[in-house]
C-alpha positions, 0 to 999 in steps of 0.5 A: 294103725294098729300095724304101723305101732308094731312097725315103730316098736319094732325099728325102736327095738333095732336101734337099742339093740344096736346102740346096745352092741355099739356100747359094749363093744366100746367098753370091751375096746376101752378094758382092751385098750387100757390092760394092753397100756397098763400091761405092756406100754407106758400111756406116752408110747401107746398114745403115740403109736396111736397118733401115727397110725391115724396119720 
């Protein structure tokens, strides 16, 4: 029983540490993404190369 606790602790542990890694690296892409379109593009070109990379 007492194992078994330790195990779910343990996984619920990974996950924020995921979710965790997942949030700051959006928010590190975001600040990156935002100073590249602020410094060096208008918003209009940055959001249209972005469009024709996806397509």
């Amino acid at each position: 029983s007492t194992k078994s606790n330790l195990f779910i602790i343990n996984i619920y542990c990974y996950i924020t540490i995921i979710n965790i890694t997942y949030v700051f690296t959006l928010l590190i892409t975001f600040s990156a993404v935002s100073f590249i379109d602020g410094g060096v593009f208008s918003k209009q070109a940055s959001l249209e190369s972005i469009l024709n990379f996806y397509k």
